[in-house]
C-alpha positions in Angstrom: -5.4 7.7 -16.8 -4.1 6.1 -18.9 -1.2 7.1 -16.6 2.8 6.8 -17.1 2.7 3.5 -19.7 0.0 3.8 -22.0 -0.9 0.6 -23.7 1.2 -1.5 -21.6 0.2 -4.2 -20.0 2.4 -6.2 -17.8 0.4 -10.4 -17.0 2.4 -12.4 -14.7 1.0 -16.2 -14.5 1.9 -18.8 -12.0 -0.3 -21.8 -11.6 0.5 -22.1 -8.1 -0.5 -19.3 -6.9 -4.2 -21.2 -6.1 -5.0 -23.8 -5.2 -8.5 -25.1 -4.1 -9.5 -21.1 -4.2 -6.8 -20.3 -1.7 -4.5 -17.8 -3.0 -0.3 -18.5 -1.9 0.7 -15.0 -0.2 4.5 -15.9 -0.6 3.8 -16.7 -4.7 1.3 -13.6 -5.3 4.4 -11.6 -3.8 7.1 -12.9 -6.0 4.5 -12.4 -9.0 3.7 -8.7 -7.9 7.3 -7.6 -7.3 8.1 -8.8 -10.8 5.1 -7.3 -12.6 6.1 -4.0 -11.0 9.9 -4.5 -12.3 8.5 -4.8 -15.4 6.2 -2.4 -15.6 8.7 0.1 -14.4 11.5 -0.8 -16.0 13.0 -0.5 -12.4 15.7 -2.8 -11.1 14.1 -2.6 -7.4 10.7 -3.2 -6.1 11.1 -0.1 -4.1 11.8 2.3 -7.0 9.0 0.8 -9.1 6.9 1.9 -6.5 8.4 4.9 -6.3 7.4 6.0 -10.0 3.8 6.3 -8.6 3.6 7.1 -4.9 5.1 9.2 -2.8 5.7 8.7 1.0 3.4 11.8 2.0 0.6 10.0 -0.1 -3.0 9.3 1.0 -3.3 5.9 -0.9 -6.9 4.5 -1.6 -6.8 0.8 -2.4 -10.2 0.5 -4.2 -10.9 -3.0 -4.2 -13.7 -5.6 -5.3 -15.7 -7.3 -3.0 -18.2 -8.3 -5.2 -19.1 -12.2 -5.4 -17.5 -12.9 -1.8 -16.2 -15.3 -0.6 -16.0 -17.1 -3.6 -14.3 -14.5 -5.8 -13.3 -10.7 -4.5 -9.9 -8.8 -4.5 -8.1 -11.4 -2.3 -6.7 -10.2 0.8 -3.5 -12.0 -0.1 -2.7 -9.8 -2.8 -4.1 -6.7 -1.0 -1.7 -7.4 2.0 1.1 -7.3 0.0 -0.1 -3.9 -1.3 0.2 -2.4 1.8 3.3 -4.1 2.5 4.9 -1.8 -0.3 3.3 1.3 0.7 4.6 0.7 4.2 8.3 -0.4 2.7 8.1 3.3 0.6 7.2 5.0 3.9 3.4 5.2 3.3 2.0 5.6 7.2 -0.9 3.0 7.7 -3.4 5.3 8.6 -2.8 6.6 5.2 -3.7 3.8 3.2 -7.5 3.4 2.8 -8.9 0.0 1.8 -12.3 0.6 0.5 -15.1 -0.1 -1.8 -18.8 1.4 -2.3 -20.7 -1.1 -0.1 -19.7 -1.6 3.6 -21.5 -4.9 3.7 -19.9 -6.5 1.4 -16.5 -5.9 2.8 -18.2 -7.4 5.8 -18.8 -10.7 3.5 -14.9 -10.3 2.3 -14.1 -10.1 6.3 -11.3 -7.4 5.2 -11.3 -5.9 8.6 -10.3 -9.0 10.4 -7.7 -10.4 7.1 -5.6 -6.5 6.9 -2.6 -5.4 8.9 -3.9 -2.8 11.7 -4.2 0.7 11.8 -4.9 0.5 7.6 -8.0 2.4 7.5 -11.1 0.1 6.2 -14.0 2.1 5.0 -17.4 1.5 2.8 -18.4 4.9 0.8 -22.6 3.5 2.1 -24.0 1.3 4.5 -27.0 0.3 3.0 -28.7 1.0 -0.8 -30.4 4.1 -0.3 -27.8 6.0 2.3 -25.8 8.8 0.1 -24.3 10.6 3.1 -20.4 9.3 2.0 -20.9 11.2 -1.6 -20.7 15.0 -2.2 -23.5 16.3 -4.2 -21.2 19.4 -5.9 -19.5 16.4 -7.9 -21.0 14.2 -10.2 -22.3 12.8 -14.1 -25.5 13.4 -15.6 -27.5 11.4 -18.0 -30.8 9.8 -18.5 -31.1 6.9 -19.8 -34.6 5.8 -18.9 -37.5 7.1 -16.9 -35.6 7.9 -13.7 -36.2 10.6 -11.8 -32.7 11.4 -10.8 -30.5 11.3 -13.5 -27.2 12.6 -11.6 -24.7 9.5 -10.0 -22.8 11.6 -7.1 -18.8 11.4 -6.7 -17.8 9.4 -3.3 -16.2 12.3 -1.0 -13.6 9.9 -0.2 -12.4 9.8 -3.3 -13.1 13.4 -4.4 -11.4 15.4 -1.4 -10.0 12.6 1.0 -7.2 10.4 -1.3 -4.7 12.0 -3.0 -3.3 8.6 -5.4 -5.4 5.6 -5.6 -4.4 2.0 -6.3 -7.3 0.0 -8.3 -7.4 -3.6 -7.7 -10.4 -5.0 -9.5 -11.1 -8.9 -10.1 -11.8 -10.5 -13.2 -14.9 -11.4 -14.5 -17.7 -11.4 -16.8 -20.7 -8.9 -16.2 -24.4 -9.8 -17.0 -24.8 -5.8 -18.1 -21.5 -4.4 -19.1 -19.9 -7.6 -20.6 -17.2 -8.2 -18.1 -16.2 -6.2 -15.1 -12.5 -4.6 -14.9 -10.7 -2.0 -13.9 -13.2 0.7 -15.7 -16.1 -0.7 -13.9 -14.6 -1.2 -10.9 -13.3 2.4 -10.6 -16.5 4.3 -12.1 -19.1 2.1 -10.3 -17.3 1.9 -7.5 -16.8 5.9 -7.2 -20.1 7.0 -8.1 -24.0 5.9 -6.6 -27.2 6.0 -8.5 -25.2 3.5 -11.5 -27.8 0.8 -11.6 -30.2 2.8 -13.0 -28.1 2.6 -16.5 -29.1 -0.8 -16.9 -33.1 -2.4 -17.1 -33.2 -5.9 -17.9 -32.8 -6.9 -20.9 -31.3 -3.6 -21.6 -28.0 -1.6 -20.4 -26.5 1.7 -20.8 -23.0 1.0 -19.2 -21.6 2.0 -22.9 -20.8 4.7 -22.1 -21.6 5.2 -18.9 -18.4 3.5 -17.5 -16.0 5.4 -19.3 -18.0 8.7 -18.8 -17.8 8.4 -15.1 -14.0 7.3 -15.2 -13.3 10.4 -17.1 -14.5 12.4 -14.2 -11.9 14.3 -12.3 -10.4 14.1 -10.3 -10.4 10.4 -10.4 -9.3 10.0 -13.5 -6.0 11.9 -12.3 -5.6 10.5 -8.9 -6.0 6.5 -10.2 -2.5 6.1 -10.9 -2.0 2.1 -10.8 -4.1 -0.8 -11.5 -3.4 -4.4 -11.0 -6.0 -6.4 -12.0 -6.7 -9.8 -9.6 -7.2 -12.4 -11.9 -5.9 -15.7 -9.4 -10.0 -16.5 -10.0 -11.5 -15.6 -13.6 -15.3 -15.6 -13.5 -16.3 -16.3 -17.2 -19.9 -16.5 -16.8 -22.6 -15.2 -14.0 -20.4 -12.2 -12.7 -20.4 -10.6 -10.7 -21.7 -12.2 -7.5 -21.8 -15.7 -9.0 -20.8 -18.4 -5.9 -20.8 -21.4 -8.7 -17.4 -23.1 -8.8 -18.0 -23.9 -11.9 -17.9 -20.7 -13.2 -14.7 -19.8 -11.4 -11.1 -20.5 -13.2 -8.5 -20.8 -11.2 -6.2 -18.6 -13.8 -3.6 -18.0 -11.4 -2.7 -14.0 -12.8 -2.2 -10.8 -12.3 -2.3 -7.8 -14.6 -0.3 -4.6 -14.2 -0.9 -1.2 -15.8 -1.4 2.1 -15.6 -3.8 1.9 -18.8 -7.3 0.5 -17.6 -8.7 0.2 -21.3 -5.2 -1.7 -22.2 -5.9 -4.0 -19.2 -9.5 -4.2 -19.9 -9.0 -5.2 -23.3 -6.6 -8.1 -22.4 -9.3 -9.2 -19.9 -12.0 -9.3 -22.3 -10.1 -11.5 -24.7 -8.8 -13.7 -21.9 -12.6 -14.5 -20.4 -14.3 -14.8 -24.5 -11.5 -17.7 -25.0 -12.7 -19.5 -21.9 -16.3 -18.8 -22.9 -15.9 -20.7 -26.3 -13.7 -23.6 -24.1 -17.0 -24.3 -22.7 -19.3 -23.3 -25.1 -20.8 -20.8 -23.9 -22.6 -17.1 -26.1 -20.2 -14.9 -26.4 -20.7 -11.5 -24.3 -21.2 -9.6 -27.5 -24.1 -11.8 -28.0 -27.4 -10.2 -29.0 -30.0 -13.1 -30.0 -33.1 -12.4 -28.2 -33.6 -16.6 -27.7 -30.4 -16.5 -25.1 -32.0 -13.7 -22.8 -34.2 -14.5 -19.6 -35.7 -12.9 -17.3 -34.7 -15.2 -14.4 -31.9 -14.7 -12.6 -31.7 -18.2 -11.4 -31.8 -19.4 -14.9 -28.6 -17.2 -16.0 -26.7 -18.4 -12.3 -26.7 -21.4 -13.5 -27.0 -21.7 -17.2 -24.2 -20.3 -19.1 -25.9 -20.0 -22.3 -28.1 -17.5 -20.7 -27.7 -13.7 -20.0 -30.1 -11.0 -18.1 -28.9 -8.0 -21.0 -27.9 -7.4 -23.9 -24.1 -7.0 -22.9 -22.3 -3.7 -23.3 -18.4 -4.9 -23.2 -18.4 -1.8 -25.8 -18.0 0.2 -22.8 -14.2 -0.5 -23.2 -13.8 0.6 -26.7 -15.4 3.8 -26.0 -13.4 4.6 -22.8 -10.4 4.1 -25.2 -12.2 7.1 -27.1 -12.6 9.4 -24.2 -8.9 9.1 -24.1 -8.6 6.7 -21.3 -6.5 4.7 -22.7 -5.7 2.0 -25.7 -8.3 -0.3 -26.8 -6.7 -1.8 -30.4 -4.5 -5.1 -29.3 -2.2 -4.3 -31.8 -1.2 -1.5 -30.4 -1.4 -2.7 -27.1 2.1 -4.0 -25.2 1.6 -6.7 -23.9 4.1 -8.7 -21.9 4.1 -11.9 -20.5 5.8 -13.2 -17.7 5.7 -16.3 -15.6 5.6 -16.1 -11.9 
């Protein structure tokens, strides 16, 4: 990171790619083939996906399951993921569909919804297991009173893949501001992450872009393509209430996470002032509760003081390009 095309950001929209929060496969293929075109600059779906992976790959798709069923890395897009690995020659049992927390991918049902043989794995089974990470790799800071102040490196990702493909969703976040590629790559990679945030305070800046930094996944996360069919503007990122949900009907392409990012955070604080709602840079005392029920379902509410800073300073780390006027941004319809 930021990859092959710094600062460029490919969105492809097409309204009909959802409808009643069911996501068109045949549409979110048309849309992905020409984001990748565009990206590229190739004149061939193939070649495009050439420029990144190469048919002796070990490809981890890292996905978000967060907020299933009603808003997750849809299978639909991820099935036609896989589709282009297998068309470039990529094996299945080297392409790895994964994410931190087994049972949510049991929520997603990803097992039963991807082709067979792709290999489906959770980094930990349960909150406290840490048997998936490798305790030689890791980041370091304290932030409050914990006792452990290391987050550990998923082995999977450190020694077992050798390109990975990150498809987060897109959302808001009660502690980082919104959840995007950065947060889905660095607290997806690494355990012991909620202890940067204790209500109504959050340490995410810089956490995020610290742990994204870290190699090697900062070298091996070549792509990302950022799922935004359902945009979650407020109560990310497990929120279930429709209301919440936009049917936005998008994707985003890029090799720059901080580019992407930055697109996402302006996209979700336009829908946030459509509805009136605080925006995530908010900081007045009188809009934070303690109740998480409140927040759910109260969009003037929030559980922290928001951190969507986290993006800026992952721009600073050299991740990538966080000024939008120096960000490429291209728009396509689907």
């Amino acid at each position: 990171m930021p990859g092959l095309f710094p600062g460029r950001v490919v969105q492809v929209s097409d309204p009909r790619s959802i409808a009643g929060n069911r996501v068109s496969q045949g549409i979110i293929r048309r849309m992905l083939e020409l984001g990748m075109k565009e990206l590229t600059g190739e004149s061939t779906v193939r070649t495009a996906w050439l420029k990144f992976i190469e048919p002796t790959d070990v490809v981890g798709i890292k996905i978000n399951p967060s907020g299933a069923p009603a808003c997750c890395s849809s299978p639909e897009l991820v099935r036609e993921i896989i589709s282009a690995l297998q068309d470039v020659r990529v094996p299945a049992h080297n392409i790895v569909v994964y994410d931190r927390y087994e049972y949510e991918m049991d929520i997603g049902s990803y097992q039963t919804l991807l082709p067979p043989g792709v290999r489906i794995e959770g980094i930990q089974e349960g909150f406290h297991d840490d048997s998936g990470y490798d305790p030689k790799v890791y980041c370091e800071a304290r932030f409050f009173v914990e006792w452990e102040t290391r987050s550990y490196m998923a082995s999977l990702v450190a020694h077992g893949l050798t390109k990975i493909i990150n498809v987060p969703t897109m959302k808001d976040h009660s502690a980082s501001g919104v959840t995007g590629c950065l947060k889905n790559l660095g607290y997806g990679t690494f355990n012991n992450v909620a202890r940067s945030h204790r209500a109504p305070y959050s340490f995410t800046d810089p956490l995020i872009g610290v742990m994204c930094s870290a190699e090697p996944l900062r070298s091996k996360a070549v792509l990302h393509i950022m799922d935004g069919t359902r945009q979650v503007w407020h109560g990310g990122p497990l929120t279930q209430v429709q209301d919440f949900i936009y049917p936005a009907g998008t994707l985003y392409l890029g090799t720059d996470p901080v580019a992407i990012d930055t697109i996402e955070l302006e996209a979700i604080e336009r829908k946030r002032r459509e509805r009136g709602a605080p925006s995530v840079w908010d900081v007045d005392p009188k809009n934070i509760t303690a109740k998480s029920e409140e927040f759910y379902h109260d969009p003037t509410k929030n559980l922290f003081y928001r951190r969507p800073g986290h993006i800026a300073s992952a721009g600073k780390l050299g991740l990538g390009i966080s000024d939008l006027k120096h960000i490429d941004h291209r728009v396509l319809a689907g």
